[in-house]
N, C-alpha and C positions, 0 to 999 in steps of 0.2 A: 038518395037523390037530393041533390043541394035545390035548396029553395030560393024560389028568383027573390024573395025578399032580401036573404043573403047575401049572392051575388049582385042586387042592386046595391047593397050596401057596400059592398065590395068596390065595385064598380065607380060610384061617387067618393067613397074613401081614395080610391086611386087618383080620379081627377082633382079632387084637393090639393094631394100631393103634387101630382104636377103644376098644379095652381102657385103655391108654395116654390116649388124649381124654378117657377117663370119670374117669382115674385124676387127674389133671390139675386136672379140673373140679373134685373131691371134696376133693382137700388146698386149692386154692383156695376154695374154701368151707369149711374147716372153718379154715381159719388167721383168713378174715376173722370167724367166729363166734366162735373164741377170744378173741381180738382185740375184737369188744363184749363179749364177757362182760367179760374184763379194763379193760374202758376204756382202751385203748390205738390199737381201731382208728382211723385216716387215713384219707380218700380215698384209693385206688391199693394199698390192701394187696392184694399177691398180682398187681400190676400185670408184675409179672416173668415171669409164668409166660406171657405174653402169645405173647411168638417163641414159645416152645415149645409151642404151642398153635396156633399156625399152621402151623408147619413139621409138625406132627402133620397137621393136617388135607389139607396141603398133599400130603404122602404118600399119605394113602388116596384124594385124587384121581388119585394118579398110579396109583398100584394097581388102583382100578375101572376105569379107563380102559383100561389093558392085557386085561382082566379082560374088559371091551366087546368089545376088539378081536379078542381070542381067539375069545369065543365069535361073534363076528361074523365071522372068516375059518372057525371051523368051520362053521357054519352055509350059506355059501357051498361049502363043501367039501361038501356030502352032497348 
């Protein structure tokens, strides 16, 4: 049986991550709005943040998934 200390932990590790996705998304958005204000934006401004933007997401799948599987051998377990 997975222990809620676990899953809480689980739980908060996930919402970090998404904390991080949002965090992500917002500087990339504000550099490319800087960026028209200035007349400077490019196609692909903030294009970098790309991998790390993946490998973010990429995580919280791996997170929920465990997170699935927890509560799905507890579930089994009662």
């Amino acid at each position: 049986m997975a222990s809620t200390l676990e899953l809480d932990g689980l739980n908060e590790l996930r919402a970090a991550l998404i904390e991080e996705r949002q965090i992500i998304v917002a500087s990339v958005r504000k550099l490319r709005e800087t960026r028209r204000q200035r007349g400077t934006f490019v196609m692909g401004d903030g294009s970098e943040a790309g991998p790390r933007l993946v490998a973010v997401q990429q995580q919280i799948a791996v997170v929920e998934s465990i997170i699935a599987t927890l509560m799905a051998s507890e579930a089994h377990d009662v």
